[in-house]
N, C-alpha and C positions, 0 to 999 in steps of 0.2 A: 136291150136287144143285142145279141151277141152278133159281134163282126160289124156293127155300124159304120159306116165312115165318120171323117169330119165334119161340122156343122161346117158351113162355107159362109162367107160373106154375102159373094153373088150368088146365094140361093135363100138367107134370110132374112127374116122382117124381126124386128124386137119390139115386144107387146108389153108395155108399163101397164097394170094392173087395179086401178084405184089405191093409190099411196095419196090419201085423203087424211088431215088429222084425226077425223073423226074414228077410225080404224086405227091409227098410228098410235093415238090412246089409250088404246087397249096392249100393247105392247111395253115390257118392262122400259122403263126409263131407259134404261143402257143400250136399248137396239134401236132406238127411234134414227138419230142421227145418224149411225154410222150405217142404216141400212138404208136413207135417203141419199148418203153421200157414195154407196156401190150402184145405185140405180143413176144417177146423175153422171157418173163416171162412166158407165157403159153406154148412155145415152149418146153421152157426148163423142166416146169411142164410136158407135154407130152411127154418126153423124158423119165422122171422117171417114167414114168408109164407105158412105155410101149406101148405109143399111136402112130401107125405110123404119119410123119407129110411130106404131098405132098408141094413142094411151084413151085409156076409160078413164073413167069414175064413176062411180056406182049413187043413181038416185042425188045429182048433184043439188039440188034444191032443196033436200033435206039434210045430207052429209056432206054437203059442202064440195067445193074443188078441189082439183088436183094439186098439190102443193106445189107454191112458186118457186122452189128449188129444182123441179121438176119441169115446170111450167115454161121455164124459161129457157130450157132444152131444147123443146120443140120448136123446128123450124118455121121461120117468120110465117105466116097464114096455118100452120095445123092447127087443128080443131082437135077439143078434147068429147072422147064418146062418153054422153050420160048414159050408163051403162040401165038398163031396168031388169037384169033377168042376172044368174050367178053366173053361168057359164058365156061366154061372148060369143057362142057361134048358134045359140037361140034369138039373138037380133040381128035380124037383115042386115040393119045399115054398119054394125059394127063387121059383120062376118065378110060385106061386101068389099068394106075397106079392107081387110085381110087381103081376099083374094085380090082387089086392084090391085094389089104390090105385085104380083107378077112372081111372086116369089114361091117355093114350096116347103119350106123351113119356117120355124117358129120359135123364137127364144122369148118364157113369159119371163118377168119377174113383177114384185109388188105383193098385193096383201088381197087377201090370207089366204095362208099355203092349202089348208084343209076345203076351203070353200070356193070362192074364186078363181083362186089360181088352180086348182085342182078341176075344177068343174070347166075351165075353158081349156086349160091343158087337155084335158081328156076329150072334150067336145072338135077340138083341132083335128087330135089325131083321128079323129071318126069322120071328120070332112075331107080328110086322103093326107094332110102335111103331117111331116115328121117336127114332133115338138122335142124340147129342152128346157127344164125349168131348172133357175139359176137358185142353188141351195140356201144359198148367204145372200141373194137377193129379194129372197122371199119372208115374207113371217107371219106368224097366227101366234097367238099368247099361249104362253106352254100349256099342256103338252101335248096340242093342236100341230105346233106346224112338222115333227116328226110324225105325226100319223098321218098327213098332207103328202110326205113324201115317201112315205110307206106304197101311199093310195096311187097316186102316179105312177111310182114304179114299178106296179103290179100291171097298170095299166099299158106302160109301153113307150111311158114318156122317159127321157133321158136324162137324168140329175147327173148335173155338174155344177161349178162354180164362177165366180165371176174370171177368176185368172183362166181359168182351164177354158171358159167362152173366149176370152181375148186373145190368147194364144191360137185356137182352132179358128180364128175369123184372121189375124195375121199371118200366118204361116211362115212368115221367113224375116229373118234379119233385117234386109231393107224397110217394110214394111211398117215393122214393128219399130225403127228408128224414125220412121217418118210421123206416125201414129204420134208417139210418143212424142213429141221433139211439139207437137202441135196440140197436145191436152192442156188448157190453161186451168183444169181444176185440179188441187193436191192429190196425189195417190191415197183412195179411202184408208184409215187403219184398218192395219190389220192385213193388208193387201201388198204383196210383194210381184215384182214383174222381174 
C-alpha cells in the first residue's frame, strides 16, 4: 500500500502462526532452525516492548505443539490457540484474543506462508487491522512460500523482514540500545542490526 506508515510498537500485536514440527518437516533441513531462531528473537523482541504476542497451533492433538523454543517465549500463563480452521479470524476465540490486545496492527510470522499465514494475513485485513508478514519469518516448502507472498501482497498485506519489523517497532537510538542491551538470545544468522 503506497504511502503506509510505520508499523508502531503501541499499535501492534505479533501472531506466531503454528511452528509445529509437524509442518517444520516439511521444510528443507536448512530453514528449520534458523527460522525458529528469527521467530524466537522477535518474540522476545516483543516481549520487551511490550508487544502482545498471540500464538496458534493448528489441530494440536494430531500435529502436535508449538515448539518449546517458542513455547517458552510466551509469557508466564499464555495459552497456546489450537487453531481448527486455516485462516485465525474464522475462530471466535482465536480472533477474540486478537482484538483483546487493543491493538490495530498485526505482524504474522510462522508456517506456511501459502496457507496459514496467508489465509489469516488476509482474514485480518478484512476484520479492519493493517497486517505485516515477516518474509524470513515465514515458510512453506518451495515453491509454495513465494507464491504465499505473491498472494498477500496482492492482497494488501505488507512484506517485510525481521530487521526492517525491528527497526520500525524501535525507532530511535535509545531504544534500540536498551532492546538490544536486554535480548539474552544470539542474534538469528543471517541477521544484522
Amino acid at each position: 500500500m503506497a504511502g503506509a506508515p510505520l508499523f508502531s510498537a503501541e499499535k501492534c500485536a505479533l501472531i506466531v502462526i503454528d511452528v509445529q514440527d509437524y509442518f517444520l518437516a516439511k521444510l528443507p533441513h536448512g530453514w528449520r532452525t534458523p527460522l525458529v531462531e528469527r521467530i524466537a528473537w522477535l518474540m522476545q523482541v516483543a516481549s520487551l516492548l511490550d508487544i502482545p504476542v498471540i500464538a496458534t497451533a493448528e489441530d494440536i492433538a494430531s500435529d502436535g505443539p508449538l515448539v518449546p523454543a517458542l513455547e517458552k517465549q510466551l509469557r508466564a500463563g499464555a495459552s497456546v490457540h489450537d487453531k481448527k480452521v486455516f485462516g485465525l479470524s474464522g475462530q471466535a476465540d482465536i480472533l477474540d484474543a486478537v482484538r483483546g490486545t487493543g491493538r490495530s496492527e498485526c505482524v504474522v510470522v510462522g508456517l506456511e506462508t501459502d496457507v496459514c499465514i496467508a489465509h489469516s494475513a488476509l482474514g485480518l485485513i478484512d476484520q479492519g487491522f493493517r497486517v505485516a508478514a515477516i518474509d524470513d519469518a515465514t515458510a512453506s516448502p518451495p515453491p509454495h512460500h513465494e507464491a504465499g507472498l505473491r498472494r498477500m501482497a496482492a492482497g494488501g498485506v505488507v512484506l517485510t523482514n525481521t530487521k526492517g519489523i525491528y527497526y520500525e517497532w524501535v525507532r530511535d537510538l535509545a531504544t534500540h540500545a536498551r532492546v538490544k542491551s536486554r535480548i539474552n538470545l544470539p542474534l538469528p544468522p543471517g541477521l544484522t542490526l
